[in-house]
DSSP file (Angstrom, degrees, kcal/mol; ACC not computed):
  #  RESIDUE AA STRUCTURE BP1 BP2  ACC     N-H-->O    O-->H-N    N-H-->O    O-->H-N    TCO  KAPPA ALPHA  PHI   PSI    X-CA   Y-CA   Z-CA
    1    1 A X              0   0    0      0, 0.0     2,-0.4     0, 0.0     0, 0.0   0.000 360.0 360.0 360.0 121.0   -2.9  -15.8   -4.4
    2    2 A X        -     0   0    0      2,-0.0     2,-0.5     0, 0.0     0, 0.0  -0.930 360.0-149.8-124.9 165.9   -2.9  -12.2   -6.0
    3    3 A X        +     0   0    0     -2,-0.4     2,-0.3     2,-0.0     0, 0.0  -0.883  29.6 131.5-123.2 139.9   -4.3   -9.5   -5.7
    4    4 A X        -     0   0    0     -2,-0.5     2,-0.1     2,-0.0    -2,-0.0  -0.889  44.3-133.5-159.5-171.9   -5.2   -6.8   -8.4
    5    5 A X        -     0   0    0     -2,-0.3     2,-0.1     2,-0.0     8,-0.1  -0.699  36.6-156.2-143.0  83.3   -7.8   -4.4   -9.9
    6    6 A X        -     0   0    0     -2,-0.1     7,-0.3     6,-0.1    -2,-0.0  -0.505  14.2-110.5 -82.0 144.1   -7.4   -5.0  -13.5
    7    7 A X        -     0   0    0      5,-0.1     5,-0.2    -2,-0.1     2,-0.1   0.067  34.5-177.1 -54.2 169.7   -8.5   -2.0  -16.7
    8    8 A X    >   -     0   0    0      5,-0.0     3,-0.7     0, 0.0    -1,-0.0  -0.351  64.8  -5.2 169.1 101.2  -11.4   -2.8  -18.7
    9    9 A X  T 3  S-     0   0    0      1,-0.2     3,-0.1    -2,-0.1    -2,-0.0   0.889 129.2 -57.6  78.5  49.9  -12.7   -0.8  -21.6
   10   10 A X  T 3  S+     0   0    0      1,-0.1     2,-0.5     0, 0.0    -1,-0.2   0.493 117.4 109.4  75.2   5.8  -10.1    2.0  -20.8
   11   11 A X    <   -     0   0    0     -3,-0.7     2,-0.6     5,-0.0     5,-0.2  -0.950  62.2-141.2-131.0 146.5  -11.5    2.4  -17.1
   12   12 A X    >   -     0   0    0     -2,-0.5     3,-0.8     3,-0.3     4,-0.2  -0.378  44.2-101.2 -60.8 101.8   -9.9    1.3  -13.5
   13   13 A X  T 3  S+     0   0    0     -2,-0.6     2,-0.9    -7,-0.3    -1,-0.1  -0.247 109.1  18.3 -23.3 133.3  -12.7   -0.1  -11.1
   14   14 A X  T 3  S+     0   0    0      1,-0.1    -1,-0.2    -3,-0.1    -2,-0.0  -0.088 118.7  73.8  58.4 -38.6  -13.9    2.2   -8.7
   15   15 A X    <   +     0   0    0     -2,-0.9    -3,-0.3    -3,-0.8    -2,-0.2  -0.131  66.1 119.5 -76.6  18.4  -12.4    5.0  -10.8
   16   16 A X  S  > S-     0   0    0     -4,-0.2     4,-1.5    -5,-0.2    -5,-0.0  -0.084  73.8-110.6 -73.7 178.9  -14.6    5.3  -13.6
   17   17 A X  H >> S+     0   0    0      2,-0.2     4,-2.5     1,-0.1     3,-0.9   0.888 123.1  55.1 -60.7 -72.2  -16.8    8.4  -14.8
   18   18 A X  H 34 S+     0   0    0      1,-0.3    -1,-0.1     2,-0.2     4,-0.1   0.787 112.9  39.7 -30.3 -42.5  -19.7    6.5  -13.8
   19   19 A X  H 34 S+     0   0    0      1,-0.1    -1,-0.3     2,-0.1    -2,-0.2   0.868 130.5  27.5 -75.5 -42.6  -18.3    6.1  -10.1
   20   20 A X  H << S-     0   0    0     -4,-1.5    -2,-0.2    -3,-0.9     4,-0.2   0.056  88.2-154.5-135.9  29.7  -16.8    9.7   -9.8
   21   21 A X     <  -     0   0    0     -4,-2.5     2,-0.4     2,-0.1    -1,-0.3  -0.056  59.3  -2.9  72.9-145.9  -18.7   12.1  -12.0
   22   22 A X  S    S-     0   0    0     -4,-0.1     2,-0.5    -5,-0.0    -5,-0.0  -0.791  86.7 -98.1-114.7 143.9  -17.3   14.8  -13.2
   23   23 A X        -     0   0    0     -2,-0.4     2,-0.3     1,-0.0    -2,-0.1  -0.664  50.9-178.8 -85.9 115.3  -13.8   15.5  -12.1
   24   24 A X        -     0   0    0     -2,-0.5     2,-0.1    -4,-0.2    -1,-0.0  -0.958  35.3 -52.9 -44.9  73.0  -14.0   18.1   -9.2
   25   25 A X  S    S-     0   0    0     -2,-0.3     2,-0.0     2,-0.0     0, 0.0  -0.388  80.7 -22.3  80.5 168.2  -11.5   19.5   -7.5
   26   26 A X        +     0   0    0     -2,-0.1     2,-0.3    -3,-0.0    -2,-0.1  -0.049  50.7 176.0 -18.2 147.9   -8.4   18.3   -5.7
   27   27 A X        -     0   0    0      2,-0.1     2,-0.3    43,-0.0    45,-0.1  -0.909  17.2-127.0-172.1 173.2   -7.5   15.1   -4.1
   28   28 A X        -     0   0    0     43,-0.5    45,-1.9    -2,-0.3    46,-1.4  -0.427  11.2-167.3-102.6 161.8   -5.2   13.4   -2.7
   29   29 A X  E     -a   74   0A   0     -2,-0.3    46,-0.2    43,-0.2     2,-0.1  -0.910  23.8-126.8-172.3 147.3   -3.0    9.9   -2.6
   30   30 A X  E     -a   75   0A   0     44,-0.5    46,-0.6    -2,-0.4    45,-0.2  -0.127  16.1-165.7 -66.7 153.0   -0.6    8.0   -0.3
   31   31 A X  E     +a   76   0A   0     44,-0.2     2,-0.5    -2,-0.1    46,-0.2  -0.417  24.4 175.7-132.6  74.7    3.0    7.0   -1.9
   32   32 A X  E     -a   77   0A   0     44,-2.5    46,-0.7    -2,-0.1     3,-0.2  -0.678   6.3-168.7-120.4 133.8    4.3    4.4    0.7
   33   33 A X  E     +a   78   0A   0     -2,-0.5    46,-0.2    44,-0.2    48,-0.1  -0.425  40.6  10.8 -99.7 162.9    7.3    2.6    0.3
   34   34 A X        +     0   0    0     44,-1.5    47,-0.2    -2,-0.1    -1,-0.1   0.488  41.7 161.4  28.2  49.7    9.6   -0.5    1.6
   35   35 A X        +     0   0    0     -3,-0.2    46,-0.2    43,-0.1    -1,-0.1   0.752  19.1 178.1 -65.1 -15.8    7.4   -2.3    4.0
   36   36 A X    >   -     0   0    0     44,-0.7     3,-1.6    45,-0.2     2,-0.7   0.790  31.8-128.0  36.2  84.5   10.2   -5.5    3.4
   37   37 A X  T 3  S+     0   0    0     44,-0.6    46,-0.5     1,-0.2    -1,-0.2  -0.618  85.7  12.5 -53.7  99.0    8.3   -8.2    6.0
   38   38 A X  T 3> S+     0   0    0     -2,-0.7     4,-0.7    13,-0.1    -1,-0.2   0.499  82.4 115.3 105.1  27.9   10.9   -9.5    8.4
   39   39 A X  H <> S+     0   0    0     -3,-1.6     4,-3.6     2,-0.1     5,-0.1   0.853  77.1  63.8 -71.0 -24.2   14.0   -7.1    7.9
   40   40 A X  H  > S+     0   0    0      1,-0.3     4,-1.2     2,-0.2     6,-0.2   0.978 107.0  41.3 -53.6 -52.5   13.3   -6.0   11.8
   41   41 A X  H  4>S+     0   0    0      9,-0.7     5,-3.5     1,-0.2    -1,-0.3   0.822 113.0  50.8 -94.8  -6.1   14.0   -9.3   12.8
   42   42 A X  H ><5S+     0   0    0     -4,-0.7     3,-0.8     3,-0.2    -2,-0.2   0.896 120.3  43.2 -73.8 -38.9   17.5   -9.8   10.0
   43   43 A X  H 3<5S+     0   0    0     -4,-3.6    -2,-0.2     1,-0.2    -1,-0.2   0.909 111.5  51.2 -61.5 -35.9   18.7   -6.2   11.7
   44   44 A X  T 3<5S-     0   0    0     -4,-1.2    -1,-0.2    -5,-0.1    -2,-0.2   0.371 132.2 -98.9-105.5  18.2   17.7   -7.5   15.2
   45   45 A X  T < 5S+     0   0    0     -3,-0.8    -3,-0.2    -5,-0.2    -2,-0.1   0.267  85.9 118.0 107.2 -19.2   19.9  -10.9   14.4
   46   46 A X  S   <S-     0   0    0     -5,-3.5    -1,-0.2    -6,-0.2    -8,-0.0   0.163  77.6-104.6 -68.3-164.4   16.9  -13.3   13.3
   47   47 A X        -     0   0    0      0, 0.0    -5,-0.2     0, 0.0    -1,-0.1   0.385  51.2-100.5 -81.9 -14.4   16.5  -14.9   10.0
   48   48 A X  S    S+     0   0    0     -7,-0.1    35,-0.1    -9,-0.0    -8,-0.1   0.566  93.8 120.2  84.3   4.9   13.7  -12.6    8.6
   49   49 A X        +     0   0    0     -8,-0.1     2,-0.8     1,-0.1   -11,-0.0   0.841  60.5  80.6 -73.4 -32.8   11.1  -15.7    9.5
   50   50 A X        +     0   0    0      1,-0.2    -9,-0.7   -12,-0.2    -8,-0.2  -0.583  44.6 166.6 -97.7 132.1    9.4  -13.1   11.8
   51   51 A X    >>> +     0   0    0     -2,-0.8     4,-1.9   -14,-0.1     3,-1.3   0.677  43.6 109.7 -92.7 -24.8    6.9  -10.5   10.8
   52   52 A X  H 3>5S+     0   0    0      1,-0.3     4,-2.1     2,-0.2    -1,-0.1   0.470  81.3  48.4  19.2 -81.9    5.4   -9.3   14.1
   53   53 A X  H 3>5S+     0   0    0      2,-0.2     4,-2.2     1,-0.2    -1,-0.3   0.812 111.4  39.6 -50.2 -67.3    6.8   -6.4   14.0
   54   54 A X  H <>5S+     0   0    0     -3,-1.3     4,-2.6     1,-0.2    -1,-0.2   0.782 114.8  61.0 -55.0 -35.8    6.2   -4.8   10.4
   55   55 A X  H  X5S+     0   0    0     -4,-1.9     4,-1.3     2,-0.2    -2,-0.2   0.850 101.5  43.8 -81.6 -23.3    2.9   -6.3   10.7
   56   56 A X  H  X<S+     0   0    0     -4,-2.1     4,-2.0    -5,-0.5    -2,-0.2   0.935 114.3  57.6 -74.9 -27.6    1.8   -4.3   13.7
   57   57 A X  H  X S+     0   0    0     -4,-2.2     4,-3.1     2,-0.2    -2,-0.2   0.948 104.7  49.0 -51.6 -50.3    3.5   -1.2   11.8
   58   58 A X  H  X S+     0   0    0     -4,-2.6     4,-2.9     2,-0.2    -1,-0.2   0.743 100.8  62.8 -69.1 -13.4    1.3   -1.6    9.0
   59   59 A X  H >X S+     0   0    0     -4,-1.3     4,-1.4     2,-0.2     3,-0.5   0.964 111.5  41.2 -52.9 -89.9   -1.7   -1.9   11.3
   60   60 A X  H 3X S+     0   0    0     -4,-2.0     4,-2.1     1,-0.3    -2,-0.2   0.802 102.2  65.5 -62.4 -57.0   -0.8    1.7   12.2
   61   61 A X  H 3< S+     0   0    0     -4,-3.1    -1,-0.3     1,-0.2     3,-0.3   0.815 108.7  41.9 -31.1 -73.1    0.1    2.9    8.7
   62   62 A X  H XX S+     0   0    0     -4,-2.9     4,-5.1    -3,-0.5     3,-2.2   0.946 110.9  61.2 -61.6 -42.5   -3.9    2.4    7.6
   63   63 A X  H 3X S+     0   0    0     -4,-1.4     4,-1.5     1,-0.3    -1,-0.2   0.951 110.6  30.9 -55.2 -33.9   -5.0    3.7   10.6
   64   64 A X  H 3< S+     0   0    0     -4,-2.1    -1,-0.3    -3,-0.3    -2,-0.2  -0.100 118.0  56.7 -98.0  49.3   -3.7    6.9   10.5
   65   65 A X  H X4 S+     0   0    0     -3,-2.2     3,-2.0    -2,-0.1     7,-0.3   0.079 105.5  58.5-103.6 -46.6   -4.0    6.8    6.5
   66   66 A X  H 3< S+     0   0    0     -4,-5.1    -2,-0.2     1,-0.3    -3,-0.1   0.889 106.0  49.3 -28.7 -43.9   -7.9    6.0    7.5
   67   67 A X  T 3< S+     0   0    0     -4,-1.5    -1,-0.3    -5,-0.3    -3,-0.1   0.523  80.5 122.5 -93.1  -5.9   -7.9    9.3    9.4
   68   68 A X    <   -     0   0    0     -3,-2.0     2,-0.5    -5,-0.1    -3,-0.1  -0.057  63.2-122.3 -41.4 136.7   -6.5   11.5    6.8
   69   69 A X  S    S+     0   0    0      2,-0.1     2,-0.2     0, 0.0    -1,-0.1  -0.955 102.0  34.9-138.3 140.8   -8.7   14.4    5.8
   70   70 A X  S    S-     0   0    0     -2,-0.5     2,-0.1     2,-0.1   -43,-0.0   0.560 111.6-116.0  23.2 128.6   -9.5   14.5    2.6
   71   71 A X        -     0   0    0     -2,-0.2   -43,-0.5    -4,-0.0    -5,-0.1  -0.499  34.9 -98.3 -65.9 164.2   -9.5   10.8    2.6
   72   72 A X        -     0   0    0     -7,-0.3   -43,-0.2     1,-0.1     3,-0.1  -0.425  23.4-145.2 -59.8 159.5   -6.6    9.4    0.1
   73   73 A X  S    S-     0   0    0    -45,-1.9   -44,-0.2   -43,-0.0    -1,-0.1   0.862  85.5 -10.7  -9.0 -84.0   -8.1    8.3   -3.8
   74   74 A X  E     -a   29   0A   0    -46,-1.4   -44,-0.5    -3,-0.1     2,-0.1  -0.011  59.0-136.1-121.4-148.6   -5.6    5.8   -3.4
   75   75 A X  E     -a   30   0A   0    -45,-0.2     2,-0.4   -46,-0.2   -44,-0.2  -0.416  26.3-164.0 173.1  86.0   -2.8    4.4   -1.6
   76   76 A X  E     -a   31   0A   0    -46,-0.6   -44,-2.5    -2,-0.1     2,-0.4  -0.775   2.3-160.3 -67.6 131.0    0.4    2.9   -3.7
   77   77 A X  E     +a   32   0A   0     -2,-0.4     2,-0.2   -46,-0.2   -44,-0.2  -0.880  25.4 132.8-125.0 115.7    2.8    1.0   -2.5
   78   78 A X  E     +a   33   0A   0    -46,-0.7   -44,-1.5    -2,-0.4     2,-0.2  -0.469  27.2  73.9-133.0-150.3    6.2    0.5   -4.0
   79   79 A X  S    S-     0   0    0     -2,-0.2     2,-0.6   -46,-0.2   -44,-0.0  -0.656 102.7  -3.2  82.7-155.6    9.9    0.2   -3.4
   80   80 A X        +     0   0    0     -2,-0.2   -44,-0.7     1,-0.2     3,-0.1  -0.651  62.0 165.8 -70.8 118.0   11.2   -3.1   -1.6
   81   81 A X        +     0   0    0     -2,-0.6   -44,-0.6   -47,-0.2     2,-0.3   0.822  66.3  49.2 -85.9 -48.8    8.2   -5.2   -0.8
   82   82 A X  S    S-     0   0    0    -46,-0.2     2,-0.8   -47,-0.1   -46,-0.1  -0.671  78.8-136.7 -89.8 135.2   10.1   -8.4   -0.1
   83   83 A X        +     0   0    0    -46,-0.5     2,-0.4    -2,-0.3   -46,-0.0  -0.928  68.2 107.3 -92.7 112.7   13.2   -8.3    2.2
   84   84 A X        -     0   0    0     -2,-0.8     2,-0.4   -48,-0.0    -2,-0.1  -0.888  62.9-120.2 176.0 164.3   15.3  -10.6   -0.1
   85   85 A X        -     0   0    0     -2,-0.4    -2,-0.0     1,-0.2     0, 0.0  -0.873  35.2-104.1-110.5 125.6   18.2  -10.6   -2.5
   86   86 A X              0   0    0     -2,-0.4    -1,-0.2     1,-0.1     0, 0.0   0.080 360.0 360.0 -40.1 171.3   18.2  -11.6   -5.9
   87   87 A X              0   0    0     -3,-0.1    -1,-0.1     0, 0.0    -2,-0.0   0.409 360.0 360.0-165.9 360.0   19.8  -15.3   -6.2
């Protein structure tokens, strides 16, 4: 399964003219990094099979991105995504 928002005719989805007018202002965006699903439990001695943990963190992340004011544009996510090692 993936997930995307792919260009088309030089504009993003949701982020056209047509969607947002005339450029206004300020705005804002998230930059959030290295959620790496199931290092909590490789630090805490597991295998990395459990997410629990990371997933109730990312719960909290969007809420309190939700509540940001301005809301965010966007929201990017980089860094380590995957807890894992090259092989």
């Amino acid at each position: 399964m993936s997930f995307g928002i792919k260009p088309s005719n030089k504009c993003v989805q949701y982020f056209c003219a047509e969607d947002e007018g005339t450029w206004n202002g300020s705005y804002s965006f998230v930059f959030a990094t290295d959620p790496q699903p199931g290092f909590i439990d490789v630090v805490e001695g597991g295998d990395g099979s459990k997410w629990e943990k990371e997933i109730q963190l990312t719960n909290q992340f969007v809420k309190h991105v939700n509540k940001l004011n301005p809301t965010p544009k966007f929201v990017c996510l980089g860094g380590d995504i995957a807890n894992a090692f090259p092989r």
